[in-house]
C-alpha positions as CSV (number, residue, x, y, z in Angstrom):
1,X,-43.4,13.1,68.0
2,X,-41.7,11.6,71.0
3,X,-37.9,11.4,72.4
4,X,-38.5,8.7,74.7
5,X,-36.5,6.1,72.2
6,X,-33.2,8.0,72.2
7,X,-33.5,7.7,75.8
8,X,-34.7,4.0,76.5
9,X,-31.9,3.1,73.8
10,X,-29.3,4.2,76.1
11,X,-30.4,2.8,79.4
12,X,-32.4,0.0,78.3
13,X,-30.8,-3.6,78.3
14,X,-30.8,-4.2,75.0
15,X,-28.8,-1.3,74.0
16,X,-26.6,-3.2,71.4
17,X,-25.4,-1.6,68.2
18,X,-27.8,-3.8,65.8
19,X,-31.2,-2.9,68.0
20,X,-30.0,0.5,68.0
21,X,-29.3,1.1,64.5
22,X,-33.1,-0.7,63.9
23,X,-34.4,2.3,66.5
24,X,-32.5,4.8,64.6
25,X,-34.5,3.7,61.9
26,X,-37.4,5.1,63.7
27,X,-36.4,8.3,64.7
28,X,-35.0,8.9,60.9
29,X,-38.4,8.1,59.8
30,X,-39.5,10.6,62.3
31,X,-37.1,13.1,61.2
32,X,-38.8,13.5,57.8
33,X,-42.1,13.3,58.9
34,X,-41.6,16.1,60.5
35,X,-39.7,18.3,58.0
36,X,-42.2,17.1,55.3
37,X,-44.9,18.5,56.9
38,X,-43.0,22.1,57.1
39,X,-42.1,21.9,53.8
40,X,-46.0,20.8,52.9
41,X,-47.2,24.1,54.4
42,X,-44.5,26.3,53.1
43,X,-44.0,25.4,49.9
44,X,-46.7,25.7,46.8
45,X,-48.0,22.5,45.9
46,X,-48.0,23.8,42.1
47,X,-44.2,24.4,42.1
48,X,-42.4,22.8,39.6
49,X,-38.7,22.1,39.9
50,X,-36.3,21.0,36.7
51,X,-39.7,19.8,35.6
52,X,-40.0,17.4,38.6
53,X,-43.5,18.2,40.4
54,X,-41.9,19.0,43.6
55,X,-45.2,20.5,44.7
56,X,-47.3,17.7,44.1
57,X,-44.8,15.5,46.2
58,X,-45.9,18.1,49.4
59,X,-49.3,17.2,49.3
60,X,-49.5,14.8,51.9
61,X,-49.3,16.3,54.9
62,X,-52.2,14.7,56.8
63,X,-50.3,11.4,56.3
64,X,-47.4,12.8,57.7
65,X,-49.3,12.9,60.8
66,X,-50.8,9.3,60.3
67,X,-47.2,8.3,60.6
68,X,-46.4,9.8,63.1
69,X,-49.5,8.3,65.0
70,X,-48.2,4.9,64.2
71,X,-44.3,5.7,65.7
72,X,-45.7,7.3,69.1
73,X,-47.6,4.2,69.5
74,X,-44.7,2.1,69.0
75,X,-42.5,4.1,70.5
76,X,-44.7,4.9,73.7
77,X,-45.1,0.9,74.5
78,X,-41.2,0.2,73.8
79,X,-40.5,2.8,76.3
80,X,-42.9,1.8,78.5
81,X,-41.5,-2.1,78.6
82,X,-38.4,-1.2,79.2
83,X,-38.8,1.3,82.5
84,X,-38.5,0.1,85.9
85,X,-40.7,2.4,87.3
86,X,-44.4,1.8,85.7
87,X,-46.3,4.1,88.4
88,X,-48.6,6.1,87.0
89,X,-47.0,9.1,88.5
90,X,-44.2,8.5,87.1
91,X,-45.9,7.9,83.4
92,X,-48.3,10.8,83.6
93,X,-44.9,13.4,84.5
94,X,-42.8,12.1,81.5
95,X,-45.9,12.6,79.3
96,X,-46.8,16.0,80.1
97,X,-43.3,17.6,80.8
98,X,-43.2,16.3,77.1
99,X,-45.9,17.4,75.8
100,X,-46.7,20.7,78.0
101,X,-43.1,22.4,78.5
102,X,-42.7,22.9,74.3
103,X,-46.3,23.9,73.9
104,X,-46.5,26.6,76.5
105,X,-43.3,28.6,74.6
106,X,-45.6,27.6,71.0
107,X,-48.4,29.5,72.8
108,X,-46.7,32.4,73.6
109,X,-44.7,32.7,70.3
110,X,-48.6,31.9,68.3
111,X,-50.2,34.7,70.4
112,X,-47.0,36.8,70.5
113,X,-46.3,36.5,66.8
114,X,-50.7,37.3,65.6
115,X,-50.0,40.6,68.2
116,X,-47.2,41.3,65.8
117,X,-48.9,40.8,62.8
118,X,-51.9,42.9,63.9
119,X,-49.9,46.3,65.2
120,X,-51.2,45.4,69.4
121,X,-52.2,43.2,71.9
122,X,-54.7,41.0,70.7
123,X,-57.5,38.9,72.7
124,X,-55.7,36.5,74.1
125,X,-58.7,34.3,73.7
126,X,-58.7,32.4,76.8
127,X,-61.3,30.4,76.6
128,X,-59.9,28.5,73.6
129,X,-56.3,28.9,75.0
130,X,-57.8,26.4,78.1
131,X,-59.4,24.2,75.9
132,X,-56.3,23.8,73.8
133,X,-54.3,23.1,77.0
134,X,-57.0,20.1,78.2
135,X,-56.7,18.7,75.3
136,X,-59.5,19.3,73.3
137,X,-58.7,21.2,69.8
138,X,-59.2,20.0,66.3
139,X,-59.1,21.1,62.9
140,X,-62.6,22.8,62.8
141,X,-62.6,23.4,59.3
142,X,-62.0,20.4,57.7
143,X,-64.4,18.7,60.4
144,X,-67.7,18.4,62.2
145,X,-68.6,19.3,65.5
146,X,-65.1,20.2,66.7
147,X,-64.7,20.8,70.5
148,X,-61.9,24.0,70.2
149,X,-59.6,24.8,67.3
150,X,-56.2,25.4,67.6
151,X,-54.8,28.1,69.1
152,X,-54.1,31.5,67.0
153,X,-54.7,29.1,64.2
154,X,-51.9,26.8,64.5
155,X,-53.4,24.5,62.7
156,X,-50.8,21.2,63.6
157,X,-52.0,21.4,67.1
158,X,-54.8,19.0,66.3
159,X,-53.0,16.2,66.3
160,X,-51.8,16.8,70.2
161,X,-55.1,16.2,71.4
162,X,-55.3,12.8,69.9
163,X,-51.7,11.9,71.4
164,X,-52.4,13.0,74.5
165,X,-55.8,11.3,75.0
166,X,-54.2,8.0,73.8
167,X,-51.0,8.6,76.2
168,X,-54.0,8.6,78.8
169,X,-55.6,5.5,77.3
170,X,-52.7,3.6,76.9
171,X,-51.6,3.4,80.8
172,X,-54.8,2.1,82.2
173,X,-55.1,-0.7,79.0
174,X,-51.8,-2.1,79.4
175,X,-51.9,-2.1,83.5
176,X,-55.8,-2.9,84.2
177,X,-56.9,-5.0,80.8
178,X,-56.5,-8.5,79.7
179,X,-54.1,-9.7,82.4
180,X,-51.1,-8.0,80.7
181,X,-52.2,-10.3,77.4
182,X,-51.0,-7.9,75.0
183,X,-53.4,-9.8,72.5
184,X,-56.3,-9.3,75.0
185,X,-55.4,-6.0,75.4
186,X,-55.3,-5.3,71.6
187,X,-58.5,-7.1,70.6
188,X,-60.4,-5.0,73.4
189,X,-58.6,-2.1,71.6
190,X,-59.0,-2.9,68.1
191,X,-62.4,-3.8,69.0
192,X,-63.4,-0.7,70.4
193,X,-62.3,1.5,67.6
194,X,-64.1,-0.9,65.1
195,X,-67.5,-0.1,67.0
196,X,-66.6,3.4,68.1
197,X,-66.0,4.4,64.2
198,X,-69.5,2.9,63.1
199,X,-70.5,5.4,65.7
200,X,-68.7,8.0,64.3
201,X,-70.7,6.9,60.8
202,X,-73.6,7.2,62.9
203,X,-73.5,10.6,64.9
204,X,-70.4,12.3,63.9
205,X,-68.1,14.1,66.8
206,X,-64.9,14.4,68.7
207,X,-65.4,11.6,71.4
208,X,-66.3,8.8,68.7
209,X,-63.0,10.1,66.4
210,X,-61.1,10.2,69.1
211,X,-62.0,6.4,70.0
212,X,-62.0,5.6,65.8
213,X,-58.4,6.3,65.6
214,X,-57.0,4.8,68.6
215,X,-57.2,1.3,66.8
216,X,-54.7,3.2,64.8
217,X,-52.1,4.3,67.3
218,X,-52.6,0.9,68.8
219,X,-51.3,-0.7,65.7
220,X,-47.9,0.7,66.8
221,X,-48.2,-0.4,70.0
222,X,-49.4,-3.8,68.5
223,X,-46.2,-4.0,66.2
224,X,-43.8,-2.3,68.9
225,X,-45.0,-5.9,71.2
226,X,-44.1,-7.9,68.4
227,X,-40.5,-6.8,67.5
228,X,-40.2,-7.2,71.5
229,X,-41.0,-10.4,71.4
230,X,-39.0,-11.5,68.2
231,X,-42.4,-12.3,66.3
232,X,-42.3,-9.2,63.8
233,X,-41.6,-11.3,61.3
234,X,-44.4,-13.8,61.8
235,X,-47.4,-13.3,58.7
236,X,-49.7,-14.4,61.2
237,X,-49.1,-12.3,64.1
238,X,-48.4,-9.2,61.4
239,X,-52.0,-10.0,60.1
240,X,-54.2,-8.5,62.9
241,X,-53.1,-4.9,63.0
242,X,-53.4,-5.4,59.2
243,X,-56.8,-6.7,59.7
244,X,-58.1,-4.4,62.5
245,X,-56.6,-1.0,60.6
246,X,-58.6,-2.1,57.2
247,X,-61.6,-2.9,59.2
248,X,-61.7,0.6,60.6
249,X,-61.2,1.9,56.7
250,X,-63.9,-0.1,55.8
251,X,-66.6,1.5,58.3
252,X,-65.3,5.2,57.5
253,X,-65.8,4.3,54.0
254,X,-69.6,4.0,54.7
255,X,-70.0,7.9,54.9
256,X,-68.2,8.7,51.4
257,X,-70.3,5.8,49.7
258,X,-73.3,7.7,51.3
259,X,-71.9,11.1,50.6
260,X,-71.8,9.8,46.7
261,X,-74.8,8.5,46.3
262,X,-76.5,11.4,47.3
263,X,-74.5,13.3,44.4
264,X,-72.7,15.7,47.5
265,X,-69.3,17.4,47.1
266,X,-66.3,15.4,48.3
267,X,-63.3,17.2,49.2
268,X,-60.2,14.8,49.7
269,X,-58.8,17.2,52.9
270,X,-62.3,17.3,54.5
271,X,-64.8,15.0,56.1
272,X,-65.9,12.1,55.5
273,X,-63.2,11.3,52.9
274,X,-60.4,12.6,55.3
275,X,-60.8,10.1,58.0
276,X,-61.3,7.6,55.1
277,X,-57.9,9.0,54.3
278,X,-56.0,8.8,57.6
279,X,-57.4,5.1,58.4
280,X,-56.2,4.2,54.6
281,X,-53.1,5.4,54.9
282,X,-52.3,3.9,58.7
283,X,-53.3,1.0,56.4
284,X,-50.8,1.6,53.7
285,X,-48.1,2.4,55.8
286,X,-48.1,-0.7,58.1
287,X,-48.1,-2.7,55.1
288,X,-45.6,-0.8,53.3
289,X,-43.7,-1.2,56.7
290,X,-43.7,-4.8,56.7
291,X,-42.8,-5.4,53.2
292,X,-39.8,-3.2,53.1
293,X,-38.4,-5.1,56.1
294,X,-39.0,-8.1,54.1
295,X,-36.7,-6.5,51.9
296,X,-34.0,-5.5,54.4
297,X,-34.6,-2.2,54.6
298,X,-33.3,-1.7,50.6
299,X,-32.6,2.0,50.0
300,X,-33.4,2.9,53.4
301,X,-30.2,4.6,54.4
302,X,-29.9,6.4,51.3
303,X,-33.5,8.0,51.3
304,X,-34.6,8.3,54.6
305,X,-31.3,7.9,56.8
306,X,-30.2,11.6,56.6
307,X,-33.6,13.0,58.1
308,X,-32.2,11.5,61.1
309,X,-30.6,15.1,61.7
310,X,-34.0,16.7,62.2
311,X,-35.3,13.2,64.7
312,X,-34.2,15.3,68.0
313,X,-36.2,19.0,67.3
314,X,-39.1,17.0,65.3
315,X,-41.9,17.9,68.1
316,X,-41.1,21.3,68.2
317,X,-40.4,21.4,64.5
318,X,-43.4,20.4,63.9
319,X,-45.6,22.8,66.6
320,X,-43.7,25.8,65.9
321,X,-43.4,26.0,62.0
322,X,-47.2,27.7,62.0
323,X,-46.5,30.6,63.8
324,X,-42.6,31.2,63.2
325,X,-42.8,30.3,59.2
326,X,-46.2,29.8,57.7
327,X,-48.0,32.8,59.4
328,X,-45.2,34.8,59.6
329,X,-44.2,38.1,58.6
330,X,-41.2,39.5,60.6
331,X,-39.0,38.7,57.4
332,X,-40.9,39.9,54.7
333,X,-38.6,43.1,54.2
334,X,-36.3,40.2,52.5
335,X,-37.6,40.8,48.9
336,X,-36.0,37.8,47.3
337,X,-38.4,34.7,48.3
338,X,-35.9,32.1,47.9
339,X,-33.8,33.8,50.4
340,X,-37.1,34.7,52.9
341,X,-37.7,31.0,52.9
342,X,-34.7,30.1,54.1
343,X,-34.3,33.1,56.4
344,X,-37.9,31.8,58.2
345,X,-36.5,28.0,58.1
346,X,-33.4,28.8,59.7
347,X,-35.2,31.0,62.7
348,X,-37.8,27.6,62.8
349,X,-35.3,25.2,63.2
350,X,-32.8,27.7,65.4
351,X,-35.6,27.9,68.1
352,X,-36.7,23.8,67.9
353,X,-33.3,23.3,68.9
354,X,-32.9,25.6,71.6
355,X,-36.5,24.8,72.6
356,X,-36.2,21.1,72.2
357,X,-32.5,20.9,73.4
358,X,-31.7,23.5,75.7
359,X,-35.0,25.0,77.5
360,X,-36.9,21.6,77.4
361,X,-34.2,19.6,79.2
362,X,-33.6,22.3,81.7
363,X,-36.6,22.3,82.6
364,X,-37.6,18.6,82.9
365,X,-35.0,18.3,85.1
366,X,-35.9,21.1,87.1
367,X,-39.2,19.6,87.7
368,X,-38.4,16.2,88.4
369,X,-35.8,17.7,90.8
370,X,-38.9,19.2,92.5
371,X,-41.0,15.8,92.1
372,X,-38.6,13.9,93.9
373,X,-38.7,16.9,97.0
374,X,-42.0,16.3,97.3
């Protein structure tokens, strides 16, 4: 969910066709991640389409996000070795202009469009509307002791938290830890997530989850490191995000043994089989990554290749879709529901791209104009 590669492709050294088209890769994979997840909360997941279960295909939204854990971590660390200016200041105002200037216009529209919905001004609940903005949201219903839910009930917001709180990790880990050893750096990390999620078994909460899935953000950093270095295709060195990722499945699968045994009710979408879930499928995506490279890529261009459209608006895509498309109801007076669903994509991806594109840039620039001012 982050632009950062288009940028470092262009003013980074290695900004040769071949390393480009391999980052390109990326952001198509990006790309889809992203429209999946609208289509997963706008279509039904019983439709059936020239009797191809179209609907059952949509069902994996949460590891949509999973994915997209893995490419910020990769993406954040090749962007990172590859700027000349690794201040902190500098770090900390690409991050948050990144994160912040979208969200604020996603606020607005989420309050904006529930004020719509209900006839009047709403509360505007503040008090969740701060915690939201530090960082603190997540999905309340699916589980336990949750610090703030999302905003106006856009429910995609959880995952910002996370990515935010391991943009803020990340900068004192790779500067401060292990002597820039990327392999001390990562087994500290790894580590860390291993004992925080047998916490997390222990005494469930936010702090401990938070910690739990870093190990799996780190992963992408892990791999980004190693297709720096030209060792991404050593089994050896591919082994220990492989390693550390199953490790952490294997402590959040304590919980849903326990949960069994004791004859309770497990949901797939809620806790403790969904973090069982995300960590699994971090799992099965890294491997999947690595043998599909082994295969060159096969198919690649032909499945994935034309999401690569969507790769520029995917952030906003993905924050926005809630209140412009899933919540909506400016466009109901279109009876024919085909037609509606289009009519509510089209306004979605209409404002990521003048969000994203237009306002987003503008305004970057506008603050780093004042940065450098000051």
């Amino acid at each position: 969910m982050d632009n950062t590669v288009n940028n470092t492709i262009t003013n980074s050294a290695v900004s040769q066709p071949r390393v480009n088209q391999r980052l390109n890769r990326l952001e198509a994979v990006r790309g889809l991640a992203a429209f999946y997840v609208v289509l997963h909360h706008t279509i039904n997941h019983n439709t059936v389409l020239n009797g191809v279960p179209v609907g059952f295909l949509l069902r994996f939204g949460q590891e949509a996000v999973i994915l997209f854990f893995l490419l910020s971590g990769f993406v954040i660390n090749y962007s990172f070795r590859h700027s000349s200016d690794r201040s902190f200041s500098n770090y900390f105002f690409k991050r948050s202009t990144r994160i912040y200037i979208p969200l604020f216009f996603v606020f607005l529209i989420s309050y904006a469009g529930q004020s719509y919905i209900q006839g009047e001004l709403i509360n505007p609940q503040l008090w969740t509307l701060l915690k939201n903005i530090l960082m603190l949201q997540d999905w309340d219903v699916v589980k336990p002791n949750v610090l703030a839910e999302p905003y106006m009930g856009n429910t995609p917001l959880w995952s910002l938290s996370y990515e935010w709180w391991f943009y803020m990790l990340y900068f004192p880990i790779v500067t401060r830890i292990g002597s820039g050893s990327v392999f001390r750096q990562s087994m500290f990390v790894f580590g860390l997530s291993i004992l925080m999620a047998a916490l997390y078994v222990w005494q469930p909460n936010f702090l401990f989850r938070l910690f739990a899935y870093f190990g799996v953000w780190w992963a992408g950093v892990y791999l980004s490191d190693l297709y720096l270095d030209g060792k991404h295709t050593s089994f050896k060195s591919l082994s220990i995000p492989v390693l550390a990722v199953a490790a952490i499945a294997a402590v959040m699968f304590v919980p849903v043994l326990m949960a069994r045994q004791a004859v309770e009710g497990l949901l797939l979408g809620k806790h403790p089989l969904l973090e069982f879930r995300h960590v699994f499928t971090a799992l099965f995506f890294i491997v999947g990554g690595i043998v599909w490279c082994r295969l060159r890529w096969f198919g690649f261009d032909t499945l994935i290749k034309p999401f690569l459209i969507f790769a520029p608006i995917s952030y906003v895509l993905y924050i926005c879709h809630q209140p412009l498309m899933v919540q909506a109801t400016y466009l109901d007076f279109i009876e024919h529901s085909v037609l509606r669903w289009f009519s509510y994509l089209f306004v979605v991806l209409l404002f990521s791209y003048i969000l994203e594109l237009k306002i987003y840039p503008l305004l970057r620039s506008y603050f780093r104009a004042r940065r450098v001012r000051a």
